[in-house]
VOPAGU-2260 file (C-alpha; in pm, 1 decimal, decimal comma):
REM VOPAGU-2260
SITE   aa  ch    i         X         Y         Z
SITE  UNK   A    0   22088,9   18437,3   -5520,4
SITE  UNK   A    1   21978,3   18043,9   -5489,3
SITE  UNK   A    2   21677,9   17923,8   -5596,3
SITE  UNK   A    3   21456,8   17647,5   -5496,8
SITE  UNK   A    4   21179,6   17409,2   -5635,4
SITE  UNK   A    5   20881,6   17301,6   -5381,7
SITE  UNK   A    6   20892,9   16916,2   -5283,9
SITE  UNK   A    7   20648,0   16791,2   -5513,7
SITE  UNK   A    8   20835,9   16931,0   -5829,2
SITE  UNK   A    9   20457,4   16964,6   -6006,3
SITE  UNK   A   10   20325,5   17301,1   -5935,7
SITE  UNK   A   11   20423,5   17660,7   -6027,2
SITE  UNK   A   12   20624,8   17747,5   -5655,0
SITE  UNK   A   13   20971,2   17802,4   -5616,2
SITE  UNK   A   14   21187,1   17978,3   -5328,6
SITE  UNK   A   15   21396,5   18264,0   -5447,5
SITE  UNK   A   16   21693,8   18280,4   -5151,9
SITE  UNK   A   17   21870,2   18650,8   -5128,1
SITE  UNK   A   18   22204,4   18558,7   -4906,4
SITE  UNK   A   19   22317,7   18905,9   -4905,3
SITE  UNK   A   20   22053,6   19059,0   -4739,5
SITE  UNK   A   21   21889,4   18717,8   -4569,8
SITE  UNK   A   22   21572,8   18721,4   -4752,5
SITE  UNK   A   23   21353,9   18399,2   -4844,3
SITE  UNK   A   24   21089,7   18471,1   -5015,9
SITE  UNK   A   25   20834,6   18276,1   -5284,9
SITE  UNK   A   26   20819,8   18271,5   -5657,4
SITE  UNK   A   27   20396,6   18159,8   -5779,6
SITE  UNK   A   28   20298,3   18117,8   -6137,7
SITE  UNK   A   29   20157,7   17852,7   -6357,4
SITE  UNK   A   30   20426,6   17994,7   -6621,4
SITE  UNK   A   31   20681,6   17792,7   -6421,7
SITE  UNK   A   32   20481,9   17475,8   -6377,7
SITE  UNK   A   33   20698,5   17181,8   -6507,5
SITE  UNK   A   34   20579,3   17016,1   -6837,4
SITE  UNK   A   35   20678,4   16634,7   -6678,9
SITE  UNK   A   36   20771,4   16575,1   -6330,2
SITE  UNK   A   37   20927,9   16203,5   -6276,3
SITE  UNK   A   38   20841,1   16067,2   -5962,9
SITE  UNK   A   39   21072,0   15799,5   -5883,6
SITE  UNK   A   40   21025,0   15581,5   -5563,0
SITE  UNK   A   41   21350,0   15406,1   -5600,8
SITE  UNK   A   42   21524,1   15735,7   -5641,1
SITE  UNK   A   43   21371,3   15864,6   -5293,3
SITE  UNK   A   44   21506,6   15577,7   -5159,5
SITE  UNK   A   45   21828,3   15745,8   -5133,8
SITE  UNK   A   46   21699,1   15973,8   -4922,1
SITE  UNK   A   47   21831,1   16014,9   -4532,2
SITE  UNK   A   48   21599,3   15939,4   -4269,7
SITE  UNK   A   49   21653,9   16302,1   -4137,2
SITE  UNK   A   50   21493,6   16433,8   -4486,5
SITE  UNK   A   51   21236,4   16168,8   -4552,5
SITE  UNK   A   52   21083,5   16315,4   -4156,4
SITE  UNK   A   53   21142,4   16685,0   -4276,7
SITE  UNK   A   54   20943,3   16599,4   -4604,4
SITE  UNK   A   55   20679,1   16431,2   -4399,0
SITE  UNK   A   56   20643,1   16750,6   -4166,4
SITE  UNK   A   57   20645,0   16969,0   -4473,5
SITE  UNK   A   58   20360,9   16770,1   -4641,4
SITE  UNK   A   59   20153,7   16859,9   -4277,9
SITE  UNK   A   60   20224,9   17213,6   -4326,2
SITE  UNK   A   61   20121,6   17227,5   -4678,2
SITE  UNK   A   62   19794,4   17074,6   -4582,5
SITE  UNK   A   63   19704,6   17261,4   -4296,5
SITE  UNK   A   64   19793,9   17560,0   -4309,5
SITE  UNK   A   65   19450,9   17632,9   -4545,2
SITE  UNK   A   66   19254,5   17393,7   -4375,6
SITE  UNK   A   67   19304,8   17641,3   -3969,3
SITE  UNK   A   68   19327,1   17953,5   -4166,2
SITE  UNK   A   69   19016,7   17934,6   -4415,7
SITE  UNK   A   70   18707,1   18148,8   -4349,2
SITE  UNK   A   71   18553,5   17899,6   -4568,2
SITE  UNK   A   72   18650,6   17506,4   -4543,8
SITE  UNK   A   73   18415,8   17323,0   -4692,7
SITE  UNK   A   74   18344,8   16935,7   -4526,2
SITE  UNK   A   75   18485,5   16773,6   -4821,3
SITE  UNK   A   76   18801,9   16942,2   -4835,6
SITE  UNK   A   77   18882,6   16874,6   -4453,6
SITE  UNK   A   78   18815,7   16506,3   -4511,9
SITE  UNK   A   79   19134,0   16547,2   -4831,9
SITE  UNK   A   80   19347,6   16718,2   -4601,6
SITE  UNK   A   81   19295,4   16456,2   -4291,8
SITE  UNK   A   82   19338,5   16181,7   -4567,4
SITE  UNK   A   83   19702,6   16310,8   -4658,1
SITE  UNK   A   84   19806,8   16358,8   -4255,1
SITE  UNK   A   85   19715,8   16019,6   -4165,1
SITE  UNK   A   86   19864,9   15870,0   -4540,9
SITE  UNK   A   87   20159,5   16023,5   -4468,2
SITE  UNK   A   88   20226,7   15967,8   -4124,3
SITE  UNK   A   89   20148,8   15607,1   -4202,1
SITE  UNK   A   90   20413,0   15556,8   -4445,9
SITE  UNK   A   91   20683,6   15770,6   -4265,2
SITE  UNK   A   92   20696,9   15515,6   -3993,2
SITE  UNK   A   93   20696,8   15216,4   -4216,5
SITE  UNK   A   94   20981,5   15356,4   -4447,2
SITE  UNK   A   95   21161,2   15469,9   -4103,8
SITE  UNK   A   96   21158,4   15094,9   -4013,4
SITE  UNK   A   97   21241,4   15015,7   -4377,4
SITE  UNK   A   98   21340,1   15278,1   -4587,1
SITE  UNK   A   99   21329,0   14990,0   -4909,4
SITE  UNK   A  100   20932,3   14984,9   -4882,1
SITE  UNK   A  101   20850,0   15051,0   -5229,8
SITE  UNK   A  102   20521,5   15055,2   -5179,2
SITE  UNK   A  103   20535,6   15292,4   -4875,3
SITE  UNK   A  104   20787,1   15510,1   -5076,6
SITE  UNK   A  105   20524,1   15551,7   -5389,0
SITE  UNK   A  106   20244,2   15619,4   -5160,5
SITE  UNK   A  107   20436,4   15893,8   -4999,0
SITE  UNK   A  108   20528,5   16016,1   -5339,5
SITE  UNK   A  109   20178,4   16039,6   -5430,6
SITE  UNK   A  110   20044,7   16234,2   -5098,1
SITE  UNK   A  111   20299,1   16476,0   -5126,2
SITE  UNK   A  112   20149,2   16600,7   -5465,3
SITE  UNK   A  113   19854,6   16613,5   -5353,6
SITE  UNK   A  114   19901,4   16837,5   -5046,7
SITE  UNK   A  115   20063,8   17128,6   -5292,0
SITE  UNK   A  116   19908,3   17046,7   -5641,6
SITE  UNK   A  117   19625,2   17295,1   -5587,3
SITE  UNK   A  118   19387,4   16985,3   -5474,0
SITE  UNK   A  119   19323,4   17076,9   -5087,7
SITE  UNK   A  120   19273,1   17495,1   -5123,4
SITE  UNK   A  121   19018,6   17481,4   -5431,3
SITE  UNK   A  122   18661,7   17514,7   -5310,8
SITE  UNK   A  123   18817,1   17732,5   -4996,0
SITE  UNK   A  124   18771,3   18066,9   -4925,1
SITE  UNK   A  125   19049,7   18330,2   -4693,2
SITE  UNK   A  126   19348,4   18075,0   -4630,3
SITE  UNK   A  127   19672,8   18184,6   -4537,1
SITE  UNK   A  128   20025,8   17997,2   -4496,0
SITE  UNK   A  129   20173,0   18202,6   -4182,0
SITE  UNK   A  130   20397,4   17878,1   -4054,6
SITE  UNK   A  131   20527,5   17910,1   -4423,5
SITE  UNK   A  132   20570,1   18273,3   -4398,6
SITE  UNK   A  133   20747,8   18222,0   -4028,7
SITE  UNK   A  134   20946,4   17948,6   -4095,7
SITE  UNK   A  135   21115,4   18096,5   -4424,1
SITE  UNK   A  136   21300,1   18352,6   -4175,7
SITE  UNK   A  137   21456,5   18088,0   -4014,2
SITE  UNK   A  138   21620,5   17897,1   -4271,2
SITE  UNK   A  139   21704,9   18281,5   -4410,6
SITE  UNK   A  140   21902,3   18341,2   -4103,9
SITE  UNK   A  141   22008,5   18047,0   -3991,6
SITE  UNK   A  142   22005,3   17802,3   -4273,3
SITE  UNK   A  143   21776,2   17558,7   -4152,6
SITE  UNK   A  144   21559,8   17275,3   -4337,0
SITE  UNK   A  145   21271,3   17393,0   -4441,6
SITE  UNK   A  146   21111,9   17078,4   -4287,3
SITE  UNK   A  147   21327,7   17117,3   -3982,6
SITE  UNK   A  148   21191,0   17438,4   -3928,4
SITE  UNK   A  149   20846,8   17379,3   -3998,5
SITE  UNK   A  150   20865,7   17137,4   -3684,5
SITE  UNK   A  151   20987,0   17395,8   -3472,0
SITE  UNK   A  152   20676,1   17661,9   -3562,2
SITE  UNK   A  153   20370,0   17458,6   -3638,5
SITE  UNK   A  154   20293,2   17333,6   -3303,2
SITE  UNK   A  155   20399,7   17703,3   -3191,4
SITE  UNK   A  156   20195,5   17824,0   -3425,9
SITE  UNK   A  157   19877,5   17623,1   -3339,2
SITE  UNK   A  158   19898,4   17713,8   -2939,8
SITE  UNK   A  159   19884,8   18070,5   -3045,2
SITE  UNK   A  160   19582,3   18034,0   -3296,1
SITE  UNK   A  161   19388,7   17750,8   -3219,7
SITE  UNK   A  162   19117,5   17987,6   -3016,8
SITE  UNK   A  163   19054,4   18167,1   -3375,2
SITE  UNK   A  164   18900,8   17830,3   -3505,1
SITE  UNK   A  165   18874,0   17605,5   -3179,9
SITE  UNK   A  166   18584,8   17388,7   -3374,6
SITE  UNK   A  167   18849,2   17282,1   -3685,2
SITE  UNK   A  168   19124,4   17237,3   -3401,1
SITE  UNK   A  169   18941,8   16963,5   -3183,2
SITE  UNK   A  170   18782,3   16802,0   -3567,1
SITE  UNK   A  171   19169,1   16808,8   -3587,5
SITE  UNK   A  172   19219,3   16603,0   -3281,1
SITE  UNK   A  173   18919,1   16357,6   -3357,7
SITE  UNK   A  174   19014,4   16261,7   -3698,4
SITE  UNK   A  175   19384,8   16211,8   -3666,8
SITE  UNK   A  176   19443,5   16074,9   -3296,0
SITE  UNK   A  177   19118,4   16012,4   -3178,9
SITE  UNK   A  178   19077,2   16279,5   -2924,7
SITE  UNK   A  179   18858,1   16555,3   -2845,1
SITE  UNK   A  180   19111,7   16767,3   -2703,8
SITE  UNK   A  181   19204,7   17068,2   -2893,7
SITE  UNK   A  182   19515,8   17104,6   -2722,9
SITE  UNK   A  183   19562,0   16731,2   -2710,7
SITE  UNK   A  184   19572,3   16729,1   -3060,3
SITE  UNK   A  185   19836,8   16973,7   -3099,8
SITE  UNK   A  186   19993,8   16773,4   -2825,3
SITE  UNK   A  187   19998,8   16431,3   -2983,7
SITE  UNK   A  188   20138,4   16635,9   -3343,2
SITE  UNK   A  189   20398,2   16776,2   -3229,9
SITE  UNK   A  190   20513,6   16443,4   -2994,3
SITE  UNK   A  191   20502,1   16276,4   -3380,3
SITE  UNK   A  192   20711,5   16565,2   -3534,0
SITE  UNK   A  193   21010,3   16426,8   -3225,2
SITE  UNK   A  194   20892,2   16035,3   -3287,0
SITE  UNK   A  195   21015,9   16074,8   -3676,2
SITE  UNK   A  196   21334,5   16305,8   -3554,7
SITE  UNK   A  197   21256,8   16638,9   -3659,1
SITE  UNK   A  198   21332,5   16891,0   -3398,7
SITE  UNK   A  199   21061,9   17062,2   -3181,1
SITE  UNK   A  200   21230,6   17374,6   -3018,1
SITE  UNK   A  201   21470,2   17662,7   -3180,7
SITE  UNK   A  202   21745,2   17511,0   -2900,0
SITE  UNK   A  203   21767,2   17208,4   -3108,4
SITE  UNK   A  204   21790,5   17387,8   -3470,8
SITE  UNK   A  205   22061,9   17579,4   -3268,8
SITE  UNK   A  206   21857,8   17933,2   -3250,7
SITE  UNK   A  207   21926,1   18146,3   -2955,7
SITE  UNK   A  208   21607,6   18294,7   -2793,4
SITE  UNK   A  209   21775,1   18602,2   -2826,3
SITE  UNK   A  210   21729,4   18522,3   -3215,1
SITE  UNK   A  211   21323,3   18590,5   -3217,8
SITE  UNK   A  212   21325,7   18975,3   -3264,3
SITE  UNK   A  213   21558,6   18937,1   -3557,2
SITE  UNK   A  214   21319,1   18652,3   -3701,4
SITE  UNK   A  215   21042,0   18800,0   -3628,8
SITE  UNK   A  216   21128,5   19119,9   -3788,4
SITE  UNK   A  217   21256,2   18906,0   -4072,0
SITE  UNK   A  218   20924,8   18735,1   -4136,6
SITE  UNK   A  219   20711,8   19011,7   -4106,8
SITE  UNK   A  220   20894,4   19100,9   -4397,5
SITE  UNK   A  221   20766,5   18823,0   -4567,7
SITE  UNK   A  222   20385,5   18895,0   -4480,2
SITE  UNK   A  223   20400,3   19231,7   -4625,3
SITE  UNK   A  224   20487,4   19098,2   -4914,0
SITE  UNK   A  225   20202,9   18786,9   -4845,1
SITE  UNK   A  226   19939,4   19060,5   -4760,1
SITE  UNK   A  227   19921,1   18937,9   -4389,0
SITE  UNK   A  228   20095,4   19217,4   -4190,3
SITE  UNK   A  229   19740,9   19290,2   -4062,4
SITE  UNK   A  230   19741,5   18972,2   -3895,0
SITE  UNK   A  231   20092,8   18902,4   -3830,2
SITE  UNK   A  232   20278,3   19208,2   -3667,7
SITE  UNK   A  233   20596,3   19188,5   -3573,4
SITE  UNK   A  234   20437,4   19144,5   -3181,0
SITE  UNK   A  235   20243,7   18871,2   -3299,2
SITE  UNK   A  236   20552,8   18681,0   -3424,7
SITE  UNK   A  237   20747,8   18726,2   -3189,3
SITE  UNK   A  238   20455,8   18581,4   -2916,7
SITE  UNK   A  239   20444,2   18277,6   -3142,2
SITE  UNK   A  240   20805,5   18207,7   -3159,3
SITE  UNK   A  241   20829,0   18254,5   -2778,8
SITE  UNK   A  242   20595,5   17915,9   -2785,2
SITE  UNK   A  243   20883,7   17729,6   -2916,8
């Protein structure tokens, strides 16, 4: 059994790891919330390239994944989460071009508590984290970054729902690259998620296609225990991960 802490280290999540039987699921309660977190930008410093992108990409999908799924988003809260995307994919590049940014390091510290500190869901109404839910099968199976596979099913992810709330899809386009484009914007994300170096596809995570029933099968595990099955059948998993 292995057990993880979220990125941020200051909120009550953790990932409980079953090797045995290949299950990764999530551990949620303010009873586990840390009584100091120390934040160090010199310490993340010391972090590989490779990670600092997978952290970036996993600060995204901690910030979207409310802000598509809500039935309620209110204004305000969309303007937080657009705040973090563009703070964060403004200081990934400048640490990528020099990782001894201090500055660039503390600011990325600070966004990535925000995105998971309970700041960007409160006020919201019938969010979900499916590319949570989706990706957690394939590090289960296959042992893969969390951000690394986050990169790999977000812009999947997105093609397949975007029609369910096409209006929050193109605001996403407009406020981060300019565009009006829903499927520009998705476009333009995932062409980022390869800029910083995180993979894209399952080929470069080195996931057979013949993988996606077993994953699929594997997360739908996951959103039984999430209360999504309804939404996310083991059909509708599968069709997303095909999009990879």
């Amino acid at each position: 059994m292995t057990l993880a802490a979220t990125a941020s280290e200051m909120n009550g999540n953790s990932v409980v790891m079953n090797d045995e039987t290949q299950q990764k699921y999530s551990i949620a309660s303010v009873l586990i919330n840390p009584v100091i977190s120390v934040i160090n930008p010199e310490l993340m410093a010391t972090v590989s390239k490779e990670y600092l992108a997978y952290s970036a990409v996993d600060i995204i999908a901690h910030s979207i994944e409310v802000y598509f799924t809500a039935t309620d988003h209110p204004n305000f809260n969309s303007r937080i989460v657009e705040s973090i995307i563009k703070t964060v994919m403004e200081t990934t590049e400048a640490l990528l071009e020099n990782p001894n940014d201090y500055d660039a390091r503390a600011e990325f510290a600070w966004v990535a508590i925000q995105a998971l500190n309970g700041l960007t869901p409160a006020g919201t109404a019938g969010g979900s984290f499916p590319n949570h839910m989706i990706e957690h099968a394939l590090s289960a199976i296959y042992n893969v970054a969390h951000g690394a596979g986050l990169a790999v099913v977000i812009p999947a992810w997105m093609k397949w729902h975007k029609e369910q709330n096409i209006k929050q899809y193109r605001r996403f386009a407009k406020e981060i690259f300019n565009e009006n484009d829903a499927d520009k914007g998705i476009e333009l994300l995932e062409a980022w998620f390869a800029k910083i170096g995180a993979p894209t596809t399952l080929e470069m995570i080195n996931i057979p296609r013949e993988a996606i029933e077993a994953l699929a099968i594997n997360a739908h595990g996951l959103a039984r225990v999430w209360g999504m099955s309804e939404f996310y059948s083991v059909e509708t998993i599968t069709e997303i991960l095909e999009k990879t």
